[in-house]
N, C-alpha and C positions, 0 to 999 in steps of 0.2 A: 138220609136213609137210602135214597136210589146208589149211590156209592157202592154199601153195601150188600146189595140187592145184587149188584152184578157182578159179585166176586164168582168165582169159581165155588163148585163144588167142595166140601173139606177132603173127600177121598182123592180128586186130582191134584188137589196141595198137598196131600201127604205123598201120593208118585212122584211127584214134582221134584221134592224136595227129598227123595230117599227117609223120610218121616218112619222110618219102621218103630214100634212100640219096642222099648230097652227094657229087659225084666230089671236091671239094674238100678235104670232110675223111679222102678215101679209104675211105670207108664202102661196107660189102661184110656184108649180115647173114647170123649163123647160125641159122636156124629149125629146123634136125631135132635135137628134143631127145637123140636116139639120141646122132650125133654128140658134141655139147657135152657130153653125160656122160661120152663115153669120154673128151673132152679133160680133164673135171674129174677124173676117176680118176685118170690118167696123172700128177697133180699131190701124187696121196696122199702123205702123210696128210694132212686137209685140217683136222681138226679140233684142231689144234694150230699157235698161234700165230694169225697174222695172213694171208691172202689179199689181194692189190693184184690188181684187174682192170682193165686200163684200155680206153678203149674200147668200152663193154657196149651200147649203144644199145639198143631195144627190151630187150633182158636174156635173150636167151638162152643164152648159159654162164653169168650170173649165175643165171638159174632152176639150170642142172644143178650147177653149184658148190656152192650151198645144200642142195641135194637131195643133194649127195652126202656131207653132214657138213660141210662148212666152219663152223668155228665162229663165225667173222667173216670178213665182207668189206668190202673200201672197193673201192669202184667210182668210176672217176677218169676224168668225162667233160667233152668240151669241150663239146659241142652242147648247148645250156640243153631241145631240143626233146625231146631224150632223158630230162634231168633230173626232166623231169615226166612221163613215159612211166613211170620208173620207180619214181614214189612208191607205185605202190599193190606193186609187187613191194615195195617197204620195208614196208611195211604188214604184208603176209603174212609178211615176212621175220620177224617177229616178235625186234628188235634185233639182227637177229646183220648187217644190209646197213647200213652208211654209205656216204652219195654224197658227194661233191667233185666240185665242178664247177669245171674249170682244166686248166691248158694242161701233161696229163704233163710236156713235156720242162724245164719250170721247177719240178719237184715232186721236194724230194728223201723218196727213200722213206722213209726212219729215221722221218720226221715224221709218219707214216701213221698207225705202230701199234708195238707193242713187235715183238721178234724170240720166235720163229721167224718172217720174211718169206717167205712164195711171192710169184711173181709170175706170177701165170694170165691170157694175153688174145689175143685175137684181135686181130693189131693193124693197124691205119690201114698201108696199104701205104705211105701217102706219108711216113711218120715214123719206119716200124719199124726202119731202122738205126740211127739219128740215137739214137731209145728205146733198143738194145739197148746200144749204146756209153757211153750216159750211166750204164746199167744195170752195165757193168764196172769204169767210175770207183768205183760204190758198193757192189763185191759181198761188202765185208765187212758190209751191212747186210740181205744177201740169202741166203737157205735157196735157193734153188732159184727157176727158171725154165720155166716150160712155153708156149711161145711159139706163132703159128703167122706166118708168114712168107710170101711166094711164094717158089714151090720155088726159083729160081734165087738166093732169097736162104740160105733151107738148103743148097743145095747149096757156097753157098764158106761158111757156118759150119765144112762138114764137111771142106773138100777137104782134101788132101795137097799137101805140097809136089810139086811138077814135072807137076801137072795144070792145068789151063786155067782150073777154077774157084777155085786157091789165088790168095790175094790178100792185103792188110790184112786185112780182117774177119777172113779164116781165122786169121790170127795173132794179133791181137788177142783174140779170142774164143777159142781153144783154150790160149790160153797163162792165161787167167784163168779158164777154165770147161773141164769137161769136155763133149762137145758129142755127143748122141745122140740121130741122126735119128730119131722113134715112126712116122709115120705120112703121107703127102699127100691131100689131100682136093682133090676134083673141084670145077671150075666150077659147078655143075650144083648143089651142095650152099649154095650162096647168093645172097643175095637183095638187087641185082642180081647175078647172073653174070658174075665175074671174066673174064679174057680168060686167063688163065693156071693152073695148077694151083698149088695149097698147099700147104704142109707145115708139121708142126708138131713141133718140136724142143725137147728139153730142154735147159739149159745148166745145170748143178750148178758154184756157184762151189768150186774147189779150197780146201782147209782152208789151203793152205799152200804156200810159194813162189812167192808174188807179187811182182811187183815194187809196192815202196811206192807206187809214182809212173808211171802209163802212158802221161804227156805224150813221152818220151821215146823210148818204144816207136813211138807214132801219129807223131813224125816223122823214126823212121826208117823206117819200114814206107811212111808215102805219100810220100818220098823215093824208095825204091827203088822199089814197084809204079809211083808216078807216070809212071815212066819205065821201064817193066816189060825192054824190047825190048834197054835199054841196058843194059851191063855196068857192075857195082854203081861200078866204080871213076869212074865216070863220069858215073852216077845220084845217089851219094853226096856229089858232093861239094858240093852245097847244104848239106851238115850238118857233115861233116868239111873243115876248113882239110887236110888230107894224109889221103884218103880211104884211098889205097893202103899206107900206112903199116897205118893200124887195121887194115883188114882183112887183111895179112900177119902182125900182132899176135894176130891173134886164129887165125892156121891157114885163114882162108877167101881164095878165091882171088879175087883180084881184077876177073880175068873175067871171073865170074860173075853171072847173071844173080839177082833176084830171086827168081824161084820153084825156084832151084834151092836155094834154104836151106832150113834148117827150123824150127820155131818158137823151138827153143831158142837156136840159131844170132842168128836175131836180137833176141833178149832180148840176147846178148851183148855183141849192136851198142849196143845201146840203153842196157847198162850202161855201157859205154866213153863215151857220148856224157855221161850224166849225169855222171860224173868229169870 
């Protein structure tokens, strides 16, 4: 720990290093170590297995991660400007920080490190779905997730069916993870200042009752959201050759709109499609 204790300040490693925040790579830093520790706790245990952080730029939830026990982390970044920003954090880190530098959404996790996987990060606003969904294809290679998101992307991880923020993701995501909102974090807590508030959510992939296969799931879900307004009978039938058949097969009403299902509801669809 004394290692790094005596790193420099994150704002003199970002002068240091010409670290300026890229709207491009949707970079958005976290400097209050206070913060970043409560995200790395929230993640406990941390010293068992393997930690993926992707996204660390400057390193700070890589600093509170470390500090908080992580036994190991791989920190998985694109920006080469970061990669060197953060050698001297490797340094301190005294072996327990490997860096990758590459593009998350072609990285599959398994490859990282052995299991127990967490997945700790603050992520790129402009990727983090894209990341989270690549993330459920592989959640039998995943312990846990502690994510942080903008809020309006937490809020349809979490919604319910026949709310405004239920969507695909909510069912996607709930049906392969259990989904529990921790915490939003302010504008004002990074560096540049977001235009939106934060939030940072865990997803625990379920032990059990997954479906093998989610390609199924993903077209029936942006079938029917696609066309949210329309009733499924009608929504559907891009997937189903006799939309109205299945879904009187299955006890759901035809009429129906998308968000008046629920996730199990359309697991069911999704199994029907796959047969």
């Amino acid at each position: 720990m004394d290692g790094l204790a005596a790193l420099p300040p994150l704002r003199e490693v970002i002068a240091a290093h010409g670290l300026d925040a890229r709207k491009r790579l949707g970079q958005h830093f976290l400097l209050d170590l206070n913060l970043t520790r409560r995200i790395a706790r929230a993640a406990a245990p941390l010293d068992q297995g393997l930690v993926v952080e992707v996204g660390p730029g400057p390193g700070g939830l890589t600093r509170a991660l470390l500090l908080e026990g992580a036994g190991r982390v791989v920190a998985v970044e694109i920006d080469s400007r970061a990669i060197a920003a953060l050698k001297e954090l490797q340094t301190a880190a005294d072996g327990r920080l490997d860096l990758v530098e590459g593009d998350a959404l072609k990285i599959d996790v398994a490859t990282l490190g052995p299991a127990p996987r967490r997945i700790v990060a603050n992520l790129p606003y402009n990727v983090s779905t894209a990341l989270l969904v690549g993330w459920l294809h592989q959640a039998d290679q995943i312990a846990d997730m502690v994510l942080m998101f903008q809020k309006e992307v937490g809020d349809r991880l979490a919604a319910a069916p026949r709310s405004k923020d239920y969507g695909r993701l909510s069912v996607l995501a709930q049906h392969v993870c259990t989904v529990q909102r921790l915490f939003d974090v302010a504008p004002s807590a990074f560096v540049p200042p977001p235009k939106v508030v934060s939030s940072v959510v865990r997803l625990r992939p379920r032990p059990e009752g997954r479906l093998a296969d989610l390609r199924p799931l993903e077209r029936v879900t942006a079938a029917a959201f696609g066309q949210r307004r329309k009733m499924l009978r009608s929504s559907l039938g891009s997937v189903f050759s006799r939309p109205v058949d299945v879904l009187e097969g299955l006890g759901l009403r035809p009429t129906a709109r998308a968000e008046e299902l629920s996730v199990a509801d359309f697991v069911r669809l999704a199994e029907a499609l796959d047969k």
